[in-house]
Backbone as CSV, one residue per row, in Angstrom:
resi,resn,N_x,N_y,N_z,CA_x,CA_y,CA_z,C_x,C_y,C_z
1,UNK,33.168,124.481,141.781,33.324,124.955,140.398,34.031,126.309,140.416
2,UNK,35.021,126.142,139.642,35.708,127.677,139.388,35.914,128.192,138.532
3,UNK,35.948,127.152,137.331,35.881,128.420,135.867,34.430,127.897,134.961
4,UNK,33.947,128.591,134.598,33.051,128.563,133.242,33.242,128.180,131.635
5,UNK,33.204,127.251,131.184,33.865,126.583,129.946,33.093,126.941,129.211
6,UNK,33.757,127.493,127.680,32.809,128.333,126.430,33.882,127.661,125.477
7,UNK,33.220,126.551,125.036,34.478,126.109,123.717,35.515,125.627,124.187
8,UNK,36.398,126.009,123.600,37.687,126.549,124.208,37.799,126.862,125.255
9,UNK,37.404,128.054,125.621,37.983,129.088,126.343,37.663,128.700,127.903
10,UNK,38.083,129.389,128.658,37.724,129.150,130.548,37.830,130.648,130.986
11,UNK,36.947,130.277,131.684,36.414,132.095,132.213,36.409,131.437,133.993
12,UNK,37.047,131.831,134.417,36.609,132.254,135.972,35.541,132.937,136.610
13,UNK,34.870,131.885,137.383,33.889,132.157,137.281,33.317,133.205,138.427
14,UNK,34.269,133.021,139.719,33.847,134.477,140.607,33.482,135.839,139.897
15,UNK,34.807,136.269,139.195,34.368,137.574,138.776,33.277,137.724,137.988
16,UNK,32.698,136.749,137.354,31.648,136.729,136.297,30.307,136.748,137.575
17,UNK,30.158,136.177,138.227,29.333,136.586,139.118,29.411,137.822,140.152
18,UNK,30.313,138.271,140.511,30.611,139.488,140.938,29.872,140.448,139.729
19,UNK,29.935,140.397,138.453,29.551,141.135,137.367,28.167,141.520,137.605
20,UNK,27.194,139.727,137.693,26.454,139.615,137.748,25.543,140.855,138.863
21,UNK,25.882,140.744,139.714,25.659,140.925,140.745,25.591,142.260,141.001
22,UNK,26.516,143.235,140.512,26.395,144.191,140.086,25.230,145.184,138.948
23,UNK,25.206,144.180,137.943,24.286,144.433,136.854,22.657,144.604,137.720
24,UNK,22.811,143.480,138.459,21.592,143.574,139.058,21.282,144.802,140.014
25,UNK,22.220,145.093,140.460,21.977,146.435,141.742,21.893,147.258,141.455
26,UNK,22.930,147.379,139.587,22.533,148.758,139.317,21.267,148.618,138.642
27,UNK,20.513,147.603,137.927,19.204,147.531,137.368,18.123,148.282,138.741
28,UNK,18.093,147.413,139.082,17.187,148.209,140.508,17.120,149.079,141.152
29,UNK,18.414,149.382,141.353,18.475,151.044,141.900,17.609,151.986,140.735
30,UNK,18.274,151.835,139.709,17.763,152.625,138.880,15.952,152.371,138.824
31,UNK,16.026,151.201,138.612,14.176,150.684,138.791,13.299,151.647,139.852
32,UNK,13.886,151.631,140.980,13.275,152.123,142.466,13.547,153.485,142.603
33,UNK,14.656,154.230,141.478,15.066,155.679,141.898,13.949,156.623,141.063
34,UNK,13.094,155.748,140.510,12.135,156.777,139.315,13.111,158.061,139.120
35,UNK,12.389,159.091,139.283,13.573,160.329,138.346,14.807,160.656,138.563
36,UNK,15.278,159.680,139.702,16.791,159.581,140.159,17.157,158.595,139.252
37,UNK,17.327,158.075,138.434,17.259,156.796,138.467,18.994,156.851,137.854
38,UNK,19.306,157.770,136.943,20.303,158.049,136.527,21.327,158.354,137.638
39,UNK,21.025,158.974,138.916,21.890,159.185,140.008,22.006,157.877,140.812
40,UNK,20.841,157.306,140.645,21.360,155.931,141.869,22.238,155.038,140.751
41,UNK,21.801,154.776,139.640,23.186,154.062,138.708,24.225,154.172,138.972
42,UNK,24.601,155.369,138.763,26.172,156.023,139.078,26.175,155.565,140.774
43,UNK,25.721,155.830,141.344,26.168,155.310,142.507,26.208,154.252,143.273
44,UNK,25.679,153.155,142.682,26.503,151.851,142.427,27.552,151.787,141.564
45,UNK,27.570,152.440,140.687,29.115,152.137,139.625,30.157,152.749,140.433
46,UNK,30.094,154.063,140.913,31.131,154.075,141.901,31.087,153.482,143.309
47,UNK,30.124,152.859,143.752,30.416,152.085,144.960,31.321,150.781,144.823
48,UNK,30.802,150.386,143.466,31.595,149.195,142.803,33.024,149.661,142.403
49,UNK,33.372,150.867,142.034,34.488,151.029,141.857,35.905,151.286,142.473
50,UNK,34.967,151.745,143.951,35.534,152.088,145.110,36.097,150.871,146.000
51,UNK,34.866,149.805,145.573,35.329,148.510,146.426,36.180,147.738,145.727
52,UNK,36.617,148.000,144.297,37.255,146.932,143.619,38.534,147.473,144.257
53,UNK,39.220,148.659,144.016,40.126,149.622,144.598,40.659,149.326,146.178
54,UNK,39.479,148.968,146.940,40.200,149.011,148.027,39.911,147.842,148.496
55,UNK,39.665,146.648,147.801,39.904,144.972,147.645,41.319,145.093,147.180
56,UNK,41.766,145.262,146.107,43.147,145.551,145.937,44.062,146.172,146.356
57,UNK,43.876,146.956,147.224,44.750,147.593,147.593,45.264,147.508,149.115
58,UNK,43.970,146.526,149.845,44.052,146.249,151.327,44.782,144.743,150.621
59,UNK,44.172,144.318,149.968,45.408,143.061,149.675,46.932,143.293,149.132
60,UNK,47.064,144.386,148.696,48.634,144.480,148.305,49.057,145.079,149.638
61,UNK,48.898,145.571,150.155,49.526,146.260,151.376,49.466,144.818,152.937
62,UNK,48.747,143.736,152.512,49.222,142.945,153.267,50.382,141.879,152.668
63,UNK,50.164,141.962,151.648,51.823,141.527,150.963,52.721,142.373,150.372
64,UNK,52.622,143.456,150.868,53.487,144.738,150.425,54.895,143.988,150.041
65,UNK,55.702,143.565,150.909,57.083,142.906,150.616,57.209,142.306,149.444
66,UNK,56.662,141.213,149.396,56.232,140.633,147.869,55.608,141.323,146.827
67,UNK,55.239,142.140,146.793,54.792,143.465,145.778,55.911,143.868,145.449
68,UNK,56.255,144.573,146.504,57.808,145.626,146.212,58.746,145.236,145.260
69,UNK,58.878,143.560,145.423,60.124,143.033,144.726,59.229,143.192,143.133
70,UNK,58.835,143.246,142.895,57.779,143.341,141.550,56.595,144.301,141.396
71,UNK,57.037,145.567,141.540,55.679,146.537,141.647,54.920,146.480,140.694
72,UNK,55.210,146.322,138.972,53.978,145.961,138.108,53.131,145.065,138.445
73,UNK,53.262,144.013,139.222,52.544,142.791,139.441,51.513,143.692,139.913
74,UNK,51.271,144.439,140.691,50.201,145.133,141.580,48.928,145.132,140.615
75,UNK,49.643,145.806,139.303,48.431,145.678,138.174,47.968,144.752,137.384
76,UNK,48.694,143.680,137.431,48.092,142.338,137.159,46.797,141.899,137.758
77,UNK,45.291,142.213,138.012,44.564,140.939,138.844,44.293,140.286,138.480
78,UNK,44.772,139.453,137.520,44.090,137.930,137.550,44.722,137.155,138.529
79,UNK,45.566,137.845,139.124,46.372,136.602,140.338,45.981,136.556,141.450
80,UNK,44.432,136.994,141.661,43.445,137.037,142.665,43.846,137.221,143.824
81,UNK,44.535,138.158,143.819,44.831,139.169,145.222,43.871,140.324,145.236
82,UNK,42.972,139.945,146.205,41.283,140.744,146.719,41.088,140.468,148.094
83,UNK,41.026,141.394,149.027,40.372,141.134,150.330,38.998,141.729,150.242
84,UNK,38.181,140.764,149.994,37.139,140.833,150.007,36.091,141.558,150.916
85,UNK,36.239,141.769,151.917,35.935,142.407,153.262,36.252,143.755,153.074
86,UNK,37.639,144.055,152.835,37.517,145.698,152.639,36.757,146.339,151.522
87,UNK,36.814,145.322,150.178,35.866,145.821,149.356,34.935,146.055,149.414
88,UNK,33.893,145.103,150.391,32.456,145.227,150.800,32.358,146.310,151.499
89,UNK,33.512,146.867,152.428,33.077,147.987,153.124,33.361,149.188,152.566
90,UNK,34.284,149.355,151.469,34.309,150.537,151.155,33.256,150.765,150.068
91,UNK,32.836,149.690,149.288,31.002,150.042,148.640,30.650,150.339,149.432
92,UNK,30.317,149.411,150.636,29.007,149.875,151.894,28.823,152.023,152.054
93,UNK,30.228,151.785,152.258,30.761,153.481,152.680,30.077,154.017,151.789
94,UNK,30.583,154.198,150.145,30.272,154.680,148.961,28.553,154.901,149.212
95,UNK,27.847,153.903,149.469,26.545,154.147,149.220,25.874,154.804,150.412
96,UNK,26.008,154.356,151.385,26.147,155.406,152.748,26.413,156.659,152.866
97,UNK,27.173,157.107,152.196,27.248,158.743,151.790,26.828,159.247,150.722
98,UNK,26.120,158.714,149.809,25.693,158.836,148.887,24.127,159.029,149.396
99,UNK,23.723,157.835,150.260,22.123,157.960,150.834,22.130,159.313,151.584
100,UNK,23.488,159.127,152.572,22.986,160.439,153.619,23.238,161.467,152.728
101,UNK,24.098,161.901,151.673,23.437,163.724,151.205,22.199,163.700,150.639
102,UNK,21.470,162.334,149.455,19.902,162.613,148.899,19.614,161.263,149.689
103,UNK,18.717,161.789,150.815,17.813,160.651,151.411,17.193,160.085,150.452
104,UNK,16.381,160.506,149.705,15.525,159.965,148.383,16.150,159.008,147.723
105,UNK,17.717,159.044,147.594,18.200,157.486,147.260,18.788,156.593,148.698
106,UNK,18.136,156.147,149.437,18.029,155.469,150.942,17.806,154.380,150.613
107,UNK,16.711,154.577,150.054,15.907,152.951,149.736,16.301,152.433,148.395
108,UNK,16.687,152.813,147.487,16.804,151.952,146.070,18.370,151.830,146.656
109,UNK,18.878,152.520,147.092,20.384,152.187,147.330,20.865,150.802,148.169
110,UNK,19.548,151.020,149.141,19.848,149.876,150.163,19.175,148.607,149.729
111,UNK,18.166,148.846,148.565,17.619,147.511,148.258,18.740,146.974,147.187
112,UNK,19.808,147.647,146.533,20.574,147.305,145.478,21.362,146.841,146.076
113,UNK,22.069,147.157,147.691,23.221,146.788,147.556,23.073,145.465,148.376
114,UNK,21.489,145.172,149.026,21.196,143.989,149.251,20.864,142.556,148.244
115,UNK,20.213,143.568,147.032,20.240,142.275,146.267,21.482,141.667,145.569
116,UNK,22.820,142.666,144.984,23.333,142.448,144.936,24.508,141.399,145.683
117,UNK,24.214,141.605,146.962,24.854,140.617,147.848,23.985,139.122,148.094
118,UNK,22.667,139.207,147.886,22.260,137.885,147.882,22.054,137.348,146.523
119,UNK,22.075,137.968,145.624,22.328,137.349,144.025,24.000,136.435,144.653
120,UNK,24.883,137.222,144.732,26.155,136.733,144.365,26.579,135.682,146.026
121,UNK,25.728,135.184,147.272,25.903,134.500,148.289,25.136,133.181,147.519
122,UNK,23.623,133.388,146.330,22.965,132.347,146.114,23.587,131.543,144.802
123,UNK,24.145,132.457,144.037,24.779,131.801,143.055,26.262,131.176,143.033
124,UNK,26.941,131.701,144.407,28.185,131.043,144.525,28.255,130.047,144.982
125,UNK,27.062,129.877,146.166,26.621,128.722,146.669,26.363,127.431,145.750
126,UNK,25.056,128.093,145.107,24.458,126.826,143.938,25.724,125.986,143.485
127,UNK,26.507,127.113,142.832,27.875,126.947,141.954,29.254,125.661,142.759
128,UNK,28.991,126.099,143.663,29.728,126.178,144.499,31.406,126.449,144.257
129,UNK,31.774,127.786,144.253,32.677,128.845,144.448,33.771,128.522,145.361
130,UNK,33.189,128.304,146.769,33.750,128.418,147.702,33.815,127.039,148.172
131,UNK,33.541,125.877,148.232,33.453,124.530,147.895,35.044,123.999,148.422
132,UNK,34.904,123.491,148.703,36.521,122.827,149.085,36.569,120.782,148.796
133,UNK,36.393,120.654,147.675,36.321,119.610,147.374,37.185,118.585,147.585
134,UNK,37.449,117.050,147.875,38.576,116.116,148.436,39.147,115.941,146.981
135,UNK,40.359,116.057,147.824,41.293,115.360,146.735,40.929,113.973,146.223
136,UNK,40.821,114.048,144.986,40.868,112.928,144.441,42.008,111.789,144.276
137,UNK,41.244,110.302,144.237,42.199,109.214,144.218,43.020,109.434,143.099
138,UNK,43.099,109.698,142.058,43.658,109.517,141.277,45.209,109.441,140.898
139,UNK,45.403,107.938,140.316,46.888,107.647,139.943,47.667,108.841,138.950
140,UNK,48.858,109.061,139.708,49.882,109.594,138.681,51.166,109.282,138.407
141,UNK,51.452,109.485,137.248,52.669,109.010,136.571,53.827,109.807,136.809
142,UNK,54.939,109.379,137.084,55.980,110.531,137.382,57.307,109.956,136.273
143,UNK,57.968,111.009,136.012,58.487,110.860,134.581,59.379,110.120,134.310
144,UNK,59.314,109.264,135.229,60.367,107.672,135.314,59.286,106.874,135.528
145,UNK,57.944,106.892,135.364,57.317,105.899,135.040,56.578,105.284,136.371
146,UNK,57.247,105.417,137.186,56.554,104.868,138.413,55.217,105.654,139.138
147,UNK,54.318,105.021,139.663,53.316,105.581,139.863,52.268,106.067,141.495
148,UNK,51.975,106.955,141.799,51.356,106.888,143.013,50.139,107.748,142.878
149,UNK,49.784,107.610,144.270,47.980,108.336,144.000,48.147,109.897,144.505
150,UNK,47.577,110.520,144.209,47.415,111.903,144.723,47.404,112.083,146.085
151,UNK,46.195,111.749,146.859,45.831,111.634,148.132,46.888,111.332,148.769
152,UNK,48.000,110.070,148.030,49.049,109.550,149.160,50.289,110.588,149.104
153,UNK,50.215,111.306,147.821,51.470,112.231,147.991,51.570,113.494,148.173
154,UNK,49.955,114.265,148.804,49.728,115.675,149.119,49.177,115.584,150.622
155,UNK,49.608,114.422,151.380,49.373,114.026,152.398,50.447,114.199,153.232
156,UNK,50.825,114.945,154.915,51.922,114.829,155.669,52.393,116.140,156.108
157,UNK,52.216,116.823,154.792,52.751,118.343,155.038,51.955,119.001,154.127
158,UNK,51.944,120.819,154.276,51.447,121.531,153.664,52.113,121.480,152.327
159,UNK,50.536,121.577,151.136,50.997,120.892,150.196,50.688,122.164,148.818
160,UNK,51.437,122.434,147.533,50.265,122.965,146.449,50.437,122.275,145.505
161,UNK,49.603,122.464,145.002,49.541,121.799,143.535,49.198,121.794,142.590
162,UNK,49.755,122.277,141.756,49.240,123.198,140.229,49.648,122.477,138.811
163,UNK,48.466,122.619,138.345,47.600,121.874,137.484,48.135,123.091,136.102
164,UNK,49.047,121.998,134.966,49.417,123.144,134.029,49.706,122.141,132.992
165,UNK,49.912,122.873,131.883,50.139,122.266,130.469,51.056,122.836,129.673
166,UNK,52.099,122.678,128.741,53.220,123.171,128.042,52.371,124.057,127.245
167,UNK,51.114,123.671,126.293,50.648,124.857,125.870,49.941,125.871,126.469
168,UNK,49.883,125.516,127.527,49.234,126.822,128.257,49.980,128.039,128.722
169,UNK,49.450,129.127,127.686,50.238,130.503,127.883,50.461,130.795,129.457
170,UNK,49.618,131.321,130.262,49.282,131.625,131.697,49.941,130.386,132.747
171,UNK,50.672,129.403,132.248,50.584,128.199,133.012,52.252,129.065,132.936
172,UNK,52.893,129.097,131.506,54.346,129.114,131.269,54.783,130.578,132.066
173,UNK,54.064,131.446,132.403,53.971,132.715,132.785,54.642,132.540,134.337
174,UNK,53.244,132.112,135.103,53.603,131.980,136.525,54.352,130.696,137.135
175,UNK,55.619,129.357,135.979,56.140,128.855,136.392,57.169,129.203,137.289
176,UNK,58.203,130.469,136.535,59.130,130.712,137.619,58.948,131.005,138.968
177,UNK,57.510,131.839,139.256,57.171,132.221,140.127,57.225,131.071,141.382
178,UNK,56.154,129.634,140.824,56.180,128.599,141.266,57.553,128.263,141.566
179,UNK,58.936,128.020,140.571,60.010,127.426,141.187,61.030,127.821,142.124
180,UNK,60.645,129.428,142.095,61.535,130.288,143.057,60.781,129.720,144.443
181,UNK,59.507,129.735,144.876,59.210,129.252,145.867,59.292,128.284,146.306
182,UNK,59.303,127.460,145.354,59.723,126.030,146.134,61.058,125.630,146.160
183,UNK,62.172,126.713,146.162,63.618,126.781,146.192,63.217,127.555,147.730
184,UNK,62.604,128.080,147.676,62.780,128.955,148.866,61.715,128.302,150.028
185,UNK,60.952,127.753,150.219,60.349,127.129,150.807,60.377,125.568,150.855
186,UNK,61.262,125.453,152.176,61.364,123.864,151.604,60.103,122.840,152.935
187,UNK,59.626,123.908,153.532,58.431,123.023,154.548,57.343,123.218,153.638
188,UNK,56.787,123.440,152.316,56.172,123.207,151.578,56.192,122.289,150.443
189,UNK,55.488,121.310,150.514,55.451,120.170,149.108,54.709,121.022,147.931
190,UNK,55.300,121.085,146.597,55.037,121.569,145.616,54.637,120.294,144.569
191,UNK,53.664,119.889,143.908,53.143,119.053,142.880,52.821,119.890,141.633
192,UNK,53.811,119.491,140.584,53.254,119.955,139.616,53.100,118.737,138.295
193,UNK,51.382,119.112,138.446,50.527,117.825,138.029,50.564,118.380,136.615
194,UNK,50.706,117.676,135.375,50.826,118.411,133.927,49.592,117.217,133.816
195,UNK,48.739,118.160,132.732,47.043,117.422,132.528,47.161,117.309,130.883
196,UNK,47.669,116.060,130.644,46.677,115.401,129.337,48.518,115.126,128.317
197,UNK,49.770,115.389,128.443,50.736,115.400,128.248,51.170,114.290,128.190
198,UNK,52.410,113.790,127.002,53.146,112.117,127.765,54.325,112.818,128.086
199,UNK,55.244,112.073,128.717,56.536,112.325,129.571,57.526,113.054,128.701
200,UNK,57.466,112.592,127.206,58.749,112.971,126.229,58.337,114.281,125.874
201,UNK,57.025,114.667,125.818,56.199,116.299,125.854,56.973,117.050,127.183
202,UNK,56.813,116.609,127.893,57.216,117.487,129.222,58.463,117.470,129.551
203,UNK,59.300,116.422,128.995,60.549,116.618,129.523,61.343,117.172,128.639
204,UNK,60.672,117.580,127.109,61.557,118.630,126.062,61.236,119.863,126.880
205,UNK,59.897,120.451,127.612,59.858,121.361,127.863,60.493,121.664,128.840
206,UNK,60.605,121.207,129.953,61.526,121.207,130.968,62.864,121.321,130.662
207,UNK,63.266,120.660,129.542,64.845,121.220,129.494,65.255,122.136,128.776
208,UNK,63.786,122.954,128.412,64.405,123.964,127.652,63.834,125.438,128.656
209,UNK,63.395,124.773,130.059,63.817,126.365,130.744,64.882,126.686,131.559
210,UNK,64.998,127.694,131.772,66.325,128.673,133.085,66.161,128.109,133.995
211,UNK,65.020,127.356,134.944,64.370,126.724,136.266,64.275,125.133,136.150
212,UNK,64.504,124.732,137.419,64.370,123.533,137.639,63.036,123.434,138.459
213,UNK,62.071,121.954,138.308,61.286,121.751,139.251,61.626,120.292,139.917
214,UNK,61.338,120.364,141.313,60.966,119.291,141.744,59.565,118.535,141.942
215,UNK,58.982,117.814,141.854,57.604,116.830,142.096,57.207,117.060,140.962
216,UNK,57.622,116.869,139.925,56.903,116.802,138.132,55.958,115.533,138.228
217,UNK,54.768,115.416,137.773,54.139,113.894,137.935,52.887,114.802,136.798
218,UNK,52.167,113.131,136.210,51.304,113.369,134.612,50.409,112.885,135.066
219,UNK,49.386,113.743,134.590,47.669,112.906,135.022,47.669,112.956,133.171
220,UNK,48.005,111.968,132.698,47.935,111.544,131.320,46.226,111.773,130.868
221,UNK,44.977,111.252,131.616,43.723,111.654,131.494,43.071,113.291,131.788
222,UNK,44.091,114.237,132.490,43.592,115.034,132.619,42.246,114.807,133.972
223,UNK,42.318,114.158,134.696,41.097,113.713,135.005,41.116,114.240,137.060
224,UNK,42.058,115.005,137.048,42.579,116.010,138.304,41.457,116.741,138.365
225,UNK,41.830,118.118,137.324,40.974,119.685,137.172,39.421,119.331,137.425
226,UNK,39.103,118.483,136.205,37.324,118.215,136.784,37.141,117.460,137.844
227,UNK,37.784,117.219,138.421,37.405,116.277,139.940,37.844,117.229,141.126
228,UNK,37.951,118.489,140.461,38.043,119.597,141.818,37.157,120.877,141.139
229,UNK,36.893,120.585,140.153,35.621,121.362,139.988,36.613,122.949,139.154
230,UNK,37.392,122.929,138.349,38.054,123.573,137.039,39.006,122.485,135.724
231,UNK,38.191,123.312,134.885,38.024,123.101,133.934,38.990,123.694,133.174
232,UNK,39.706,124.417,133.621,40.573,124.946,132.441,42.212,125.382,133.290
233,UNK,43.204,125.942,132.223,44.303,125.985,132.896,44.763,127.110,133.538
234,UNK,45.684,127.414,134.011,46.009,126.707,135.238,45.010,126.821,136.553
235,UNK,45.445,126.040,137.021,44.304,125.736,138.265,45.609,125.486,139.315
236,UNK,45.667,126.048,141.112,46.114,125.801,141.715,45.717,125.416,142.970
237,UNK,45.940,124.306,143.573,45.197,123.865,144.836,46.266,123.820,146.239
238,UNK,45.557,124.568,147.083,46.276,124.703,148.494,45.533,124.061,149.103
239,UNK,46.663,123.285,149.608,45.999,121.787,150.930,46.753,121.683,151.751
240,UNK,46.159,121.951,153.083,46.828,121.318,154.504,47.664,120.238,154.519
241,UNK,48.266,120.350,155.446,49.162,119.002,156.034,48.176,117.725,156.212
242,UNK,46.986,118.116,156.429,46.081,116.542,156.521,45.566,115.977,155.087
243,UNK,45.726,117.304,153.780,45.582,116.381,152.815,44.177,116.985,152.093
244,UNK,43.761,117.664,152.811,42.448,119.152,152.909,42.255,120.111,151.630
245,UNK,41.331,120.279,150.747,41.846,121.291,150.198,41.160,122.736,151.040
246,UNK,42.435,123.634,150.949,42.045,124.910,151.643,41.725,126.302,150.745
247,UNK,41.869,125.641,149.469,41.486,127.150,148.478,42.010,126.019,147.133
248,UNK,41.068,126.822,146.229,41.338,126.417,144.819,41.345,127.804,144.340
249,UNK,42.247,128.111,143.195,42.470,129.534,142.336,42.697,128.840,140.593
250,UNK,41.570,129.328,139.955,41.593,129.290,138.425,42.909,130.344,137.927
251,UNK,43.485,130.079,137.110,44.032,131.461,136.760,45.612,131.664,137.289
252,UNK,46.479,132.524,136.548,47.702,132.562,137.009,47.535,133.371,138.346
253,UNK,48.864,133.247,139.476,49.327,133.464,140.124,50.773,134.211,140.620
254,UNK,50.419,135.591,140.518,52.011,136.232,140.464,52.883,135.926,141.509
255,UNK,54.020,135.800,141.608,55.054,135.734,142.758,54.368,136.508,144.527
256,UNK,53.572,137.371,143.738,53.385,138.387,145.462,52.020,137.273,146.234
257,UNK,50.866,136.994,144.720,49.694,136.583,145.514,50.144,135.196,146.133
258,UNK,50.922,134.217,144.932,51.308,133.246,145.502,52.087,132.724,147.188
259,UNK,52.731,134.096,146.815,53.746,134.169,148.709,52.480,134.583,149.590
260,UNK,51.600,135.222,149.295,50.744,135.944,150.334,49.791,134.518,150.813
261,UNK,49.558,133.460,149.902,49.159,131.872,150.069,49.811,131.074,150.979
262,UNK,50.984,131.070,150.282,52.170,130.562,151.489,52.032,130.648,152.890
263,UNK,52.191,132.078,152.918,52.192,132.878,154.259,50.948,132.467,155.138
264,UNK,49.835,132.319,154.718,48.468,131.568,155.496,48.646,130.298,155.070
265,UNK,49.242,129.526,154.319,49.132,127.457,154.546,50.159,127.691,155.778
266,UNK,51.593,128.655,155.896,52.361,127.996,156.759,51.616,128.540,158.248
267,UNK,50.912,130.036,157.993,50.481,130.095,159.932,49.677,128.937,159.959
268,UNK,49.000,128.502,159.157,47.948,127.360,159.795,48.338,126.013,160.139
269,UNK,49.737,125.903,159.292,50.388,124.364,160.069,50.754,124.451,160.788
270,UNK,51.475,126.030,161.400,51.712,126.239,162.382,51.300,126.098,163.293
271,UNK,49.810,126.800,163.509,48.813,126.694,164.418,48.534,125.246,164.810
272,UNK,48.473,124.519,163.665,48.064,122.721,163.933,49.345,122.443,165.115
273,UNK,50.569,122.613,164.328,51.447,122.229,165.354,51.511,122.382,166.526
274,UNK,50.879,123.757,166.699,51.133,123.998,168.473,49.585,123.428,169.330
275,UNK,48.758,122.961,168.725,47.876,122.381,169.270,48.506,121.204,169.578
């Protein structure tokens, strides 16, 4: 599961638990700091603030190149460029120096920044977040009518495949992004699955952009997104050469995070290869 459905709307659901998770650490700290209680708050809010900072920023500096060509993108995150690992450690840090000048916040600090981490390991789990679900059988239509299954055509080579709709604002956003790469990457199969559309819908839209795509194909049911566990648009799935999924991302994708994807599907076919 990756986004949270309200009506309408689709919420992604990591950061909403990341939220979570937070709320809770700072509840407790404050709970356990009795007349600190106002100082251990703040120091989860800046431990949290410190790690969001240098989640972003250890991830742009490993796609620095792809940044550069687009430096606003940097401030975009919904295109879920986060190294998660540096973030955890530069909270860790944050609260670590925070314990060692008032020992007296030692313990509410260290019980916050533990619960916080097992709130957000038990609920991503339940959820399942991190989940790598099989591609589904499902038939698709390609805009001459002829038809094949998913499984048989994200199968062979490293594959993505993004899940979008003509009305979807965020979908029309990060297309070019999508077609420059798959101009430029041609050991990557690109699928772009349009959910709930008929052919004469998609092919006015298509001819009315600057970009061409190749692998256009219609899940006329929509019946892709919930069989990988999102619910809303766009949704993008990275799958191995065996057909694997290796990451699902709710949410647009800028040119830098998308290449920084690339860059780990191709070392890993790589790696397959030389085995």
């Amino acid at each position: 599961m990756t986004s949270l459905q309200l009506g309408p709307l689709a919420f992604p659901l990591s950061p909403l638990l990341w939220f979570g998770a937070l709320l809770l650490a700072q509840w407790l700290a404050a709970r356990l700091a009795g007349t600190q209680a106002r100082g251990a708050a703040d120091a989860v809010w800046l431990a949290a603030l410190a790690g969001f900072v240098a989640a972003r920023l250890a991830f742009v500096a490993g796609a620095a190149e792809a940044y550069l060509a687009s430096p606003w993108s940097v401030l975009d995150i919904r295109d879920g460029g986060w190294s998660p690992w540096a973030g955890v450690a530069a909270a860790t840090g944050v609260l670590a120096w925070r314990g060692w000048r008032q020992p007296v916040m030692r313990r509410p600090l260290a019980a916050a920044a533990a619960s916080g981490l097992v709130f957000w390991g038990a609920a991503s789990t339940w959820l399942g977040v991190h989940d790598r679900p099989p591609l589904p059988a499902v038939a698709l239509v390609a805009l001459d009518g002829t038809t094949a299954e998913l499984t048989v055509l994200a199968r062979g080579q490293p594959t993505v495949i993004n899940l979008w709709a003509s009305w979807c604002a965020p979908c029309r956003v990060e297309m070019p992004a999508f077609a420059e790469a798959q101009r430029r990457e041609p050991g990557v199969r690109f699928l772009f699955v349009n959910q709930g559309e008929d052919a004469a819908a998609v092919q006015r839209f298509l001819a009315a952009q600057p970009f061409s795509l190749d692998g256009v194909w219609l899940d006329p049911a929509s019946r892709v997104g919930p069989a990988v566990g999102s619910t809303g648009l766009p949704t993008t799935l990275i799958v191995d050469a065996q057909g694997r999924v290796v990451e699902r991302h709710f949410g647009m994708l800028s040119a830098a995070s998308l290449a920084s994807r690339l860059r780990v599907l191709n070392s890993g076919a790589a790696g397959e290869a030389a085995r």
